[in-house]
LUMZA-78434 format. One record per residue: x, y, z of N, C-alpha, C in turn; residue in one letter. Coordinates in pm, whole numbers, plus 50000, padded with zeros to 5 digits. Layout:
   n.px   n.py   n.pz  ca.px  ca.py  ca.pz   c.px   c.py   c.pz  aa
      X      Y      Z      X      Y      Z      X      Y      Z   A
...
This chain:
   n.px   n.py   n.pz  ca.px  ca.py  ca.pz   c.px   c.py   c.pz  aa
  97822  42725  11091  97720  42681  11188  97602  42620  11112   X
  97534  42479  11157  97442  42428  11057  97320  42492  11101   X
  97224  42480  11018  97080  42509  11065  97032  42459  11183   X
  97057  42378  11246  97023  42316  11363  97077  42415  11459   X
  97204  42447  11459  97292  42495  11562  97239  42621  11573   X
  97209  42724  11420  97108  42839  11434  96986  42855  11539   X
  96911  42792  11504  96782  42779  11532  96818  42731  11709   X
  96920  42647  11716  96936  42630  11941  96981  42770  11966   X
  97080  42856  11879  97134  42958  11938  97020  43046  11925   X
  96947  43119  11860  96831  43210  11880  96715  43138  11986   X
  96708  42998  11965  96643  42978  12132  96687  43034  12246   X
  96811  42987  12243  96867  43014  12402  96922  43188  12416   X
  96927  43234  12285  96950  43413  12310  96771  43444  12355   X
  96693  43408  12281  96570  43448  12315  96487  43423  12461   X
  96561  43296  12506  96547  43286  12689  96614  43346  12795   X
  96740  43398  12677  96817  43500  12834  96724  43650  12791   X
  96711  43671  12688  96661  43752  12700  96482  43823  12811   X
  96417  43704  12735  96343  43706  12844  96355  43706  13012   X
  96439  43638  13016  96474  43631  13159  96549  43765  13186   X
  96638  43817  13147  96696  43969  13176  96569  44076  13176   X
  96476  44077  13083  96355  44181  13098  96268  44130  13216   X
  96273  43973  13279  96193  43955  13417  96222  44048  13525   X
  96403  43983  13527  96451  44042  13666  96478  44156  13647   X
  96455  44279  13536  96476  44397  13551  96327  44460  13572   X
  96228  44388  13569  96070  44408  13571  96024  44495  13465   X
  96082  44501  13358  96020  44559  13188  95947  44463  13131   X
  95957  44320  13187  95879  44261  13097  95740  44222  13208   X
  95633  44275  13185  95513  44228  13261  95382  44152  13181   X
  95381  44071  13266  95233  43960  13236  95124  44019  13162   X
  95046  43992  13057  94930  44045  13032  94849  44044  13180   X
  94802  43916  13232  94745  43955  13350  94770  44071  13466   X
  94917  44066  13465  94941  44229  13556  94941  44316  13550   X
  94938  44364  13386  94915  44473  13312  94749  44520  13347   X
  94682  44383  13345  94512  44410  13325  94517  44385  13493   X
  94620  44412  13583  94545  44434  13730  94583  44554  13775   X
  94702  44601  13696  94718  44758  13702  94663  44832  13672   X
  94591  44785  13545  94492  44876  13514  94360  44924  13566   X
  94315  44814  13629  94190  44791  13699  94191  44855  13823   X
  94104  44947  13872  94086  45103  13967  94076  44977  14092   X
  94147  45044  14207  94105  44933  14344  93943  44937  14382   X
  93863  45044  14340  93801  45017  14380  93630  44969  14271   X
  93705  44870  14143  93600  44854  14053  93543  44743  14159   X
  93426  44758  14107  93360  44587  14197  93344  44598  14335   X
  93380  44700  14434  93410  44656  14535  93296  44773  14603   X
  93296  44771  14716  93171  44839  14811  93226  44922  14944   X
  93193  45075  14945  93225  45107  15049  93101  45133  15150   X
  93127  45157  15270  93059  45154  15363  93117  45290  15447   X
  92990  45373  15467  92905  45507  15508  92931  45480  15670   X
  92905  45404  15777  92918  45414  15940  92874  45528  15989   X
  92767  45546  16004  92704  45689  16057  92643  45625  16223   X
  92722  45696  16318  92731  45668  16467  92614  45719  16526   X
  92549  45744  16463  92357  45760  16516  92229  45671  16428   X
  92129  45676  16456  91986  45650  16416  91967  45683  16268   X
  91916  45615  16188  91842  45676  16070  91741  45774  16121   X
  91771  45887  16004  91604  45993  15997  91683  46091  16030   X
  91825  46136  16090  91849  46230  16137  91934  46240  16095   X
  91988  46401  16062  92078  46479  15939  92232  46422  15912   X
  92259  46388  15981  92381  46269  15991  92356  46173  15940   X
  92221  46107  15925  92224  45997  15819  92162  46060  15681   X
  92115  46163  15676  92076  46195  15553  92205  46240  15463   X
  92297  46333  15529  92372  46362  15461  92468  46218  15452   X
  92482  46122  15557  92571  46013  15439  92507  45933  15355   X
  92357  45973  15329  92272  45865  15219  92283  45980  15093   X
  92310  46107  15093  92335  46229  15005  92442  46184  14944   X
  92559  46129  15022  92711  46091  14951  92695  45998  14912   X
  92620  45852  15011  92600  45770  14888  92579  45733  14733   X
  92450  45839  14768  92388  45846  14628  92475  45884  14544   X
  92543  45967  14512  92639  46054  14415  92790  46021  14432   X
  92843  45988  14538  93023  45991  14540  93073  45879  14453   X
  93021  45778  14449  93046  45659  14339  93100  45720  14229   X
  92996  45816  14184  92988  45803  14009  93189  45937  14018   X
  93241  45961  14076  93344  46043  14103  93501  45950  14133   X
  93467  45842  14198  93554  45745  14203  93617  45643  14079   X
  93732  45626  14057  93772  45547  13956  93716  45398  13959   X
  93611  45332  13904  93608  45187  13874  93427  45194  13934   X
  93368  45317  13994  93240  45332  14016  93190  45242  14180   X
  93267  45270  14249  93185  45157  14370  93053  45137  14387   X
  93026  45074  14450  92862  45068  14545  92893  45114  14675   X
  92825  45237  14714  92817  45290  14837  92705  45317  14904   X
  92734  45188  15027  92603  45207  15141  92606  45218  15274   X
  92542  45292  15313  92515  45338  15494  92440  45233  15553   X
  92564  45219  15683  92529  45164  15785  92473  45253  15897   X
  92411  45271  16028  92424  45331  16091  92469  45212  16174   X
  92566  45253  16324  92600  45219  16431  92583  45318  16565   X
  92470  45334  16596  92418  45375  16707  92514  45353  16825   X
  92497  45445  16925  92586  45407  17049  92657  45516  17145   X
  92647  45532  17284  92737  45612  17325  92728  45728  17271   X
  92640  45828  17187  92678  45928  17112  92807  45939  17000   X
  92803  45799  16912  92890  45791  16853  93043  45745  16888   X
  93051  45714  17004  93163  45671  17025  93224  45520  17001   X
  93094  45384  16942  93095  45283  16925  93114  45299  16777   X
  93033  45379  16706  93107  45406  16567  93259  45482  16550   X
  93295  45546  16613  93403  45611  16603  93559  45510  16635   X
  93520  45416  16744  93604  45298  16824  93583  45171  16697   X
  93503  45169  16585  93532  45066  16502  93602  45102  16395   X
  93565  45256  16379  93682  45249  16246  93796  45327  16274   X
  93817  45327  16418  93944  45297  16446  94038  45201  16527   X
  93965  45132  16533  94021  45019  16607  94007  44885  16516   X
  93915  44830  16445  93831  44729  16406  93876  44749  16248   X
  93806  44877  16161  93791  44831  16054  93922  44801  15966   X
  93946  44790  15840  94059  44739  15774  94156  44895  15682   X
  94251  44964  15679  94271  45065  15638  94254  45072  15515   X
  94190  45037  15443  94183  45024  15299  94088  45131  15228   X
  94027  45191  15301  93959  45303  15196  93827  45254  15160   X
  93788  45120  15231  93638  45098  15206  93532  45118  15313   X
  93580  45169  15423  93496  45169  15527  93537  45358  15571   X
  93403  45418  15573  93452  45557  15629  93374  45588  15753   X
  93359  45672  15864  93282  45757  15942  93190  45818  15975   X
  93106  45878  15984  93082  45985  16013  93018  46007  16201   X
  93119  46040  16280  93068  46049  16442  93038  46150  16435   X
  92985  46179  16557  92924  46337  16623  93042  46409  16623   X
  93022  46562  16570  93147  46610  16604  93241  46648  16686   X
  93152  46663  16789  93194  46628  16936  93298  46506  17027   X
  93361  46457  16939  93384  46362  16962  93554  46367  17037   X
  93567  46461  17013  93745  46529  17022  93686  46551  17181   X
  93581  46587  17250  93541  46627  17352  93595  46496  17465   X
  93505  46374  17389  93549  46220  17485  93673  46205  17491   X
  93793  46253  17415  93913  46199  17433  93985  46336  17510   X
  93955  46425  17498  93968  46535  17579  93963  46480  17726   X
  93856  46469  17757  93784  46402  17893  93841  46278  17984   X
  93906  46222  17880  93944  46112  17966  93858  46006  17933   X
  93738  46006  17889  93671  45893  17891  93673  45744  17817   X
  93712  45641  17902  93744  45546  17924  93727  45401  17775   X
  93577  45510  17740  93503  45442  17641  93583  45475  17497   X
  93655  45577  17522  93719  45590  17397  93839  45581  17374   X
  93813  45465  17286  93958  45434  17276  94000  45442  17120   X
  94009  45562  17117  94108  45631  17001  94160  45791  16983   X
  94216  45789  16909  94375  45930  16928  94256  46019  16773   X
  94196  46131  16803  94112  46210  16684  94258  46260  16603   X
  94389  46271  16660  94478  46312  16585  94514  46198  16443   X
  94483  46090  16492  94567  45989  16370  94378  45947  16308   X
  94311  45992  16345  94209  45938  16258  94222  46074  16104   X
  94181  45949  16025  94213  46043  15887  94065  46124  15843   X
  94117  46245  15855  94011  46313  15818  93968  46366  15697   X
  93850  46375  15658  93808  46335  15464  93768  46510  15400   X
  93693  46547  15566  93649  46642  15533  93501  46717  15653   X
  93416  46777  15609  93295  46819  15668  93231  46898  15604   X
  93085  46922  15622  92968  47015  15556  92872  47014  15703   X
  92819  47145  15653  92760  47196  15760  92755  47225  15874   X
  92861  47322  15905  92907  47421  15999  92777  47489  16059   X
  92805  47486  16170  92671  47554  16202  92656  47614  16385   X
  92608  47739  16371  92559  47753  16476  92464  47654  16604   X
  92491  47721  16697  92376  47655  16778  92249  47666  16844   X
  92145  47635  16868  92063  47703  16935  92008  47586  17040   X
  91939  47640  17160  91861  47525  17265  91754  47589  17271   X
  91654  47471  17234  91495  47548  17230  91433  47392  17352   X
  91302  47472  17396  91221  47421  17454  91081  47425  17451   X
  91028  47382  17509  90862  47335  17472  90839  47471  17497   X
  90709  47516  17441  90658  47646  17463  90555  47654  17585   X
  90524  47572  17616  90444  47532  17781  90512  47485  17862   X
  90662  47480  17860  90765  47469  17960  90760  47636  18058   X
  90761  47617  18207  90721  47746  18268  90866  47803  18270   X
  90972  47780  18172  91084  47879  18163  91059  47965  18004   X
  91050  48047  18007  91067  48135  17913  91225  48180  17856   X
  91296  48217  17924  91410  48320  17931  91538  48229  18052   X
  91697  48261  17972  91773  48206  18027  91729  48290  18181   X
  91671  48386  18210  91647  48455  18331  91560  48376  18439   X
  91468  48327  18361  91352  48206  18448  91434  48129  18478   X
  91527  48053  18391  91587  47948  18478  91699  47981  18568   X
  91734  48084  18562  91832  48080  18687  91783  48112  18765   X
  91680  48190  18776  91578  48189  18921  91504  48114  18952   X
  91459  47989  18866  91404  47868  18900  91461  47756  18999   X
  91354  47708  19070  91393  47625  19168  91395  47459  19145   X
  91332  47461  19015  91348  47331  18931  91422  47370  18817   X
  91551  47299  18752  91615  47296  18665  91514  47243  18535   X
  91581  47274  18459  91466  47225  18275  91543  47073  18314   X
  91474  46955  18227  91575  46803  18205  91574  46838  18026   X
  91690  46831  18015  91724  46859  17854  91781  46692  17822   X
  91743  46653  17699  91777  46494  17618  91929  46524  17574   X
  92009  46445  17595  92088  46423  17507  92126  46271  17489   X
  92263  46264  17399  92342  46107  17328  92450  46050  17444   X
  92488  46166  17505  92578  46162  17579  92698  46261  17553   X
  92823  46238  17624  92900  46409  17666  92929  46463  17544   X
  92932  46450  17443  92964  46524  17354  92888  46563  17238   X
  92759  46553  17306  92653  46576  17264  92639  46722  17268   X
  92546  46821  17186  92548  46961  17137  92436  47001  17275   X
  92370  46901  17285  92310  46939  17438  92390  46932  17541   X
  92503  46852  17593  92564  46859  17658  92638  46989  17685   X
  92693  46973  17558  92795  47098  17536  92724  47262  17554   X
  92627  47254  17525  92580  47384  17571  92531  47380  17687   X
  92429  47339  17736  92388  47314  17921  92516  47330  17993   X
  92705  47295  17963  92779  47295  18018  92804  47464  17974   X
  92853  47490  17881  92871  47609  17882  92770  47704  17942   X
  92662  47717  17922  92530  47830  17977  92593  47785  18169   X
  92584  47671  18228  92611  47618  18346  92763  47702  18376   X
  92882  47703  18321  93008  47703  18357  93032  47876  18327   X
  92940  47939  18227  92969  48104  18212  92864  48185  18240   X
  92759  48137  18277  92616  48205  18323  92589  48144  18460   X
  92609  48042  18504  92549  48004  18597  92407  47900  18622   X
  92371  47921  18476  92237  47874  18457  92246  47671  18508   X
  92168  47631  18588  92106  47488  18596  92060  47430  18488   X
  92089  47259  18450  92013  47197  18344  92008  47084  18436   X
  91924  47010  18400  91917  46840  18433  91920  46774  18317   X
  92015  46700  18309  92056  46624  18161  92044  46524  18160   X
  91952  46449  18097  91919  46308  18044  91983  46258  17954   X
  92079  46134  17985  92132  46096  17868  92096  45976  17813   X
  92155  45938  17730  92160  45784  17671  92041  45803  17552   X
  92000  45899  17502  91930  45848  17417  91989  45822  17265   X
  91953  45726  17183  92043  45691  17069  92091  45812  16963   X
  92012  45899  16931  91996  45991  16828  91883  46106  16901   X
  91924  46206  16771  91801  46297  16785  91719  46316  16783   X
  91668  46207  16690  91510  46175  16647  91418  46121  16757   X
  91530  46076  16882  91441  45994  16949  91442  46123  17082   X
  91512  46166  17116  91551  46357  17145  91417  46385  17184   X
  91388  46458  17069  91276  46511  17013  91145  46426  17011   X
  91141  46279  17007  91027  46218  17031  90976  46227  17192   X
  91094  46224  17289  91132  46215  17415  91035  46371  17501   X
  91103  46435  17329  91047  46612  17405  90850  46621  17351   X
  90886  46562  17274  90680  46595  17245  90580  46511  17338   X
  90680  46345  17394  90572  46289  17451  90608  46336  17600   X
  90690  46483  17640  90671  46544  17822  90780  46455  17846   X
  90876  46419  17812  90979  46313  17950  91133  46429  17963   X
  91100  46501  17863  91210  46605  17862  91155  46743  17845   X
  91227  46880  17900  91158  46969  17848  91261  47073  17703   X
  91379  47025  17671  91439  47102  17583  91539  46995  17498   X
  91651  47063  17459  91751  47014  17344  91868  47121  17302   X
  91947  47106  17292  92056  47224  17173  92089  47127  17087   X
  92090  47182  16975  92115  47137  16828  92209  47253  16722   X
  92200  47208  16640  92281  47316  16550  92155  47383  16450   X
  92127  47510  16448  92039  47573  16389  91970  47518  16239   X
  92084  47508  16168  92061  47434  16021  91987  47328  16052   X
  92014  47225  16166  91934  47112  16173  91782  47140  16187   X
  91785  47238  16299  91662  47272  16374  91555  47324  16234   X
  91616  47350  16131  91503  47435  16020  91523  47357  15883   X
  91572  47253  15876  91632  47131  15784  91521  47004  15789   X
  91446  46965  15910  91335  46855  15878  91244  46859  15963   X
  91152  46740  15917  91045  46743  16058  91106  46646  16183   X
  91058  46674  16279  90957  46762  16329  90943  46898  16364   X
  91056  46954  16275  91064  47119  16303  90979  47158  16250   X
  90984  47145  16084  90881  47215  15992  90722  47235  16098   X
  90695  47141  16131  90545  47096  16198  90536  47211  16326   X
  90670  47175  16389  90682  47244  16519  90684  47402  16526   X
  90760  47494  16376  90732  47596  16359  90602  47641  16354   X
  90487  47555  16241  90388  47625  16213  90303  47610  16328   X
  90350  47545  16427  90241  47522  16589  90292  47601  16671   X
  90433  47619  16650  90422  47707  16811  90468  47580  16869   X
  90464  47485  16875  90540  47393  16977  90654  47397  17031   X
  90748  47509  16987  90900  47509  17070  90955  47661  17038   X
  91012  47661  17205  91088  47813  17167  91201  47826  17215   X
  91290  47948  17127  91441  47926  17128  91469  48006  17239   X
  91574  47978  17323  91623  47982  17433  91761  48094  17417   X
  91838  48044  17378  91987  48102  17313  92043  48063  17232   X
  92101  48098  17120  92221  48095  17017  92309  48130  17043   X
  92420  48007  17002  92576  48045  16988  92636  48143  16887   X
  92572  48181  16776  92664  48256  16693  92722  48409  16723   X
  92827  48448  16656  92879  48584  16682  92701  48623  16663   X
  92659  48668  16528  92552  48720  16510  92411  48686  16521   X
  92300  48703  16527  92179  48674  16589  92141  48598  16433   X
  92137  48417  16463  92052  48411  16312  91850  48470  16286   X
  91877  48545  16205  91688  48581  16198  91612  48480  16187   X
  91647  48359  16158  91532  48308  16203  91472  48259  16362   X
  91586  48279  16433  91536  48279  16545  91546  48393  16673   X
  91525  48491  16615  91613  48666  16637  91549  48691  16795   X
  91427  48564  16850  91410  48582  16941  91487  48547  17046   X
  91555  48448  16992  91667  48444  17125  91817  48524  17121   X
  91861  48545  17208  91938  48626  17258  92080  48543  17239   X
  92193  48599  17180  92356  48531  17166  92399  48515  17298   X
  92494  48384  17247  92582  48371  17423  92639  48484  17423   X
  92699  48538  17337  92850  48676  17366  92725  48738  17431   X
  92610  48818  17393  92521  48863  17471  92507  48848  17619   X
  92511  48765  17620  92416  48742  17744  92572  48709  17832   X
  92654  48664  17795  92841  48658  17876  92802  48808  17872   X
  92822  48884  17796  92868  49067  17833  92780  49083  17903   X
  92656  49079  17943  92562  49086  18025  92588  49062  18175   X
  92632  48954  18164  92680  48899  18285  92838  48901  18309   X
  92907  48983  18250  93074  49023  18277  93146  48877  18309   X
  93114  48775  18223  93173  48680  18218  93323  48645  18205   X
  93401  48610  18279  93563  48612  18234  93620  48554  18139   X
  93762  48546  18125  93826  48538  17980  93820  48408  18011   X
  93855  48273  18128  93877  48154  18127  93740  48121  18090   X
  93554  48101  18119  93507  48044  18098  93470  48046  17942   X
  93480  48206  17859  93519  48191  17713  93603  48144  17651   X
  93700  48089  17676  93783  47996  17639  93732  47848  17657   X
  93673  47841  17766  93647  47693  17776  93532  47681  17651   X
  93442  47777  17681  93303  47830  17546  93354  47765  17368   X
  93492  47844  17371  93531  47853  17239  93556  47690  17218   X
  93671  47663  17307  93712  47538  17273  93580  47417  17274   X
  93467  47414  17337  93406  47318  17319  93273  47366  17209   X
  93274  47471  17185  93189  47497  17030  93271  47505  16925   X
  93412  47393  16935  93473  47375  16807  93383  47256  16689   X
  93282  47206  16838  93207  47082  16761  93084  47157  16689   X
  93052  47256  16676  92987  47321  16582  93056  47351  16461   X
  93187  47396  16488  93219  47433  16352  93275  47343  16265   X
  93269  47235  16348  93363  47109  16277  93268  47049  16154   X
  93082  47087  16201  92998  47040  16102  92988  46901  16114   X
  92965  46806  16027  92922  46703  16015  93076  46610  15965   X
  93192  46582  15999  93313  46528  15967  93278  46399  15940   X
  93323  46365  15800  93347  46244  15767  93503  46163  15812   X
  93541  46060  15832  93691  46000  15827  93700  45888  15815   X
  93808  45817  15795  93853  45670  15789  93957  45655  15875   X
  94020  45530  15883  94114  45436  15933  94212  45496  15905   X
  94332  45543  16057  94476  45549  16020  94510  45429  15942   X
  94613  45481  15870  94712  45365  15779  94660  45347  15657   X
  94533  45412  15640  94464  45381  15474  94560  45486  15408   X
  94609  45403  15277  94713  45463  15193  94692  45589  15147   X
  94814  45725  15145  94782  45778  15110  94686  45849  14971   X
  94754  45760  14867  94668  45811  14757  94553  45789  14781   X
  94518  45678  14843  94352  45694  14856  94285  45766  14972   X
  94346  45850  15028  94279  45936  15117  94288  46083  15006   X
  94430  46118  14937  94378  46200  14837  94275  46184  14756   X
  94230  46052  14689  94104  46041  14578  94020  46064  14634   X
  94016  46023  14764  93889  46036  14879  93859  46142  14944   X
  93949  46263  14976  93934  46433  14993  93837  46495  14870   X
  93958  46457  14738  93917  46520  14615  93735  46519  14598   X
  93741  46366  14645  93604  46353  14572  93485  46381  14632   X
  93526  46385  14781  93397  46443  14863  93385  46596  14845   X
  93485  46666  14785  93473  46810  14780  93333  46786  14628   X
  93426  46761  14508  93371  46737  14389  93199  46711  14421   X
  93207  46624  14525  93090  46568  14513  92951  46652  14563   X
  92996  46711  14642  92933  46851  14760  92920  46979  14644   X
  92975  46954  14538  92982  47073  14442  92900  47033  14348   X
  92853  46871  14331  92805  46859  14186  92657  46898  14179   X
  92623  46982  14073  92505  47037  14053  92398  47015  14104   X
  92369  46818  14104  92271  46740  14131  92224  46728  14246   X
  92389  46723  14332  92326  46768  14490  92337  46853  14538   X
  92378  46979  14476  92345  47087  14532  92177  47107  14549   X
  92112  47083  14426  91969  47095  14412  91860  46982  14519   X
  91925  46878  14529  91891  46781  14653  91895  46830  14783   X
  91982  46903  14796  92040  46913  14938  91936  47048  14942   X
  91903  47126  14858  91873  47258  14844  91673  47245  14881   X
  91659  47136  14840  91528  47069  14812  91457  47031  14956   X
  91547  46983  14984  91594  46904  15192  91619  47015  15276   X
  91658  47143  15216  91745  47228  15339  91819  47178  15407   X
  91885  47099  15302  92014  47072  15384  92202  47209  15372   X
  92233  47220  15457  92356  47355  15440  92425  47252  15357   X
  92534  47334  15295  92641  47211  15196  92736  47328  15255   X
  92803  47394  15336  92929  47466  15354  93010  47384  15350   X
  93127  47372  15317  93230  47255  15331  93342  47266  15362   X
  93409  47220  15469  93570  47211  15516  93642  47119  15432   X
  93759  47118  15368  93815  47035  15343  93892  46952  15450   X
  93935  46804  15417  94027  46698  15502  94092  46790  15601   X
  94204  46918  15520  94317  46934  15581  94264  47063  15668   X
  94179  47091  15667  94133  47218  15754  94038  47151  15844   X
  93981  47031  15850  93935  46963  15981  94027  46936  16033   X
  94174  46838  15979  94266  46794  16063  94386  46936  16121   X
  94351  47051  16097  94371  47166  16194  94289  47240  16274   X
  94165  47194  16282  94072  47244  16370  94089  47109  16500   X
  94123  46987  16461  94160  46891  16532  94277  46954  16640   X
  94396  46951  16520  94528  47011  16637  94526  47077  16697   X
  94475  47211  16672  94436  47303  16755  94326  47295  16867   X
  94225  47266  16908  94159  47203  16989  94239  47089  17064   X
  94319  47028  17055  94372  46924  17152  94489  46995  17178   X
  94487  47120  17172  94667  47164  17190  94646  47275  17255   X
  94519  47280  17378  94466  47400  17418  94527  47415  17593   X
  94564  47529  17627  94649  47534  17754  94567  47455  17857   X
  94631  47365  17922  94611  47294  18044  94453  47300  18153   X
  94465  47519  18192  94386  47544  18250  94213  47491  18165   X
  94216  47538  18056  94129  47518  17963  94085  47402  17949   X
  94193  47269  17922  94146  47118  17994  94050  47111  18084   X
  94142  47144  18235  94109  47119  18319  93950  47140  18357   X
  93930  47301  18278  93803  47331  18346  93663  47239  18237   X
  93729  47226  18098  93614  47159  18046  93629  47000  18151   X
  93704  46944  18152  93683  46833  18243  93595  46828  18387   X
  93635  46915  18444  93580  46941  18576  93399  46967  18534   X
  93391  47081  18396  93244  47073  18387  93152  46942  18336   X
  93229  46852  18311  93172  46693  18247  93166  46583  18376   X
  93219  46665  18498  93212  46512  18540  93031  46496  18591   X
């Protein structure tokens, strides 16, 4: 074989070869190598969707994750809060599940109440809480409904003998005011007049200092977490009405527990059931989620890291600074507080429905 003939035959062995490592995919591009390597989310920006108002604990705690969840993610994102006001969250909740893209750059955070609207029937919501992916939650919390302290009800007792109902603010039905005025209404008997539509809490509470409302239920942690509480404690401007918890929290030891005041009043087993099932939005805390269909691994990096992140030193001491609670549910123990709540016997439906219309 001459030198010429050498030198064509190691060409053409050296092109099948290449070509056999293509179509078996062993041989890869420097460029694909350096796009495998590269984290999906270097360079790129996620987005917070918090379904209420700035100023109120729902946006603080997703400007808390902002600040810190980045530095936990592979490739470092930029993470910033939007709020989308609306409906009590149901216009945020209907975009990132309907609208946004499943990719792991756009996340949640609605009222937790929100399992309540699709419960209900209501029209406005159009999405399944079962297929929304759930990340996680912090701050579980009791409830309490306080009112002005120059409101002429004192005691759940004044108002049921009152001939004018209190007007309590809320976002709308699945609002923590809702949800309690329905319960105190559906296992006590007690009257509310419920104002709705207002955007957030902040405006709630503006609603209640300038007289257009006389009360609120909130979740306790909130109530002792910012102003205008701080202010409102040291005045005397508001007093607590009732708490939801098994046990009496001391800081507000003046009001009296629902189980209390149900044994009081020999309340039956159906309207505690209806009780339980709709103060699941207390314990659900503050739930973050994203878009069905966002890939799994990135809903694992995205569990992992909101736990990590709720743990890291820096905001523990932030959050601690704020009074803000950090208790934390993981993804998979919200998305069973989910199943369970939508998988509740019929009668139990029926009667939370009947108390919403």
């Amino acid at each position: 074989m001459t030198t010429t003939q050498m030198t064509l035959f190691r060409i053409i062995r050296c092109a099948l070869i290449v070509a056999a490592l293509a179509m078996s995919g062993l041989l890869v591009s420097p460029n694909r190598l350096s796009a495998q390597a590269a984290p999906f989310y270097k360079d790129k920006t996620i987005r917070i969707v918090v379904g209420f108002t700035s100023g109120g604990l729902y946006d603080q705690y997703a400007r808390l994750l902002a600040r810190h969840m980045g530095k936990y993610i592979p490739g470092n994102p930029t993470i910033i809060v939007q709020n989308m006001p609306g409906a009590g969250s149901l216009s945020a909740t209907n975009y990132i599940y309907g609208v946004a893209k499943p990719d792991g750059l756009t996340l949640g955070m609605p009222g937790s109440g929100i399992y309540l609207d699709q419960m209900l029937g209501r029209k406005e919501a159009m999405f399944d809480v079962a297929k929304l992916v759930w990340l996680g939650s912090v701050d579980q919390r009791d409830l309490v409904l306080y009112m002005k302290a120059d409101a002429p009800w004192k005691s759940i007792e004044d108002i049921l003998g009152a001939k004018e109902a209190p007007k309590c603010g809320s976002t709308g039905t699945s609002d923590l005011t809702t949800i309690m005025t329905n319960i105190l209404n559906d296992s006590l008997g007690v009257k509310f007049h419920e104002v709705r539509g207002y955007p957030g809490g902040v405006e709630i509470d503006l609603a209640l200092e300038k007289g257009e409302i006389h009360c609120r239920g909130t979740g306790i942690t909130t109530h002792f977490a910012r102003e205008p509480y701080f202010t409102w404690h040291k005045s005397g401007f508001d007093r607590h009405i009732v708490q939801t918890g098994a046990k009496k929290d001391p800081r507000i030891a003046d009001a009296p527990t629902l189980g209390e005041l149900m044994d009081k009043k020999n309340t039956p087993a159906l309207p505690r059931s209806v009780a339980k099932v709709m103060l699941v939005s207390a314990t659900l805390g503050r739930p973050i989620m994203t878009t069905p269909g966002t890939p799994p691994d990135r809903v694992k990096l995205l569990r992992d890291v909101y736990v990590k992140t709720l743990k890291d030193p820096a905001v523990v001491e932030e959050a601690k600074k704020s009074k803000m609670d950090l208790e934390v549910l993981t993804g998979a123990e919200v998305e069973a507080q989910i199943r369970d709540v939508m998988s509740q016997p019929k009668e139990v439906i029926e009667r939370v429905k009947k108390l919403s219309e």
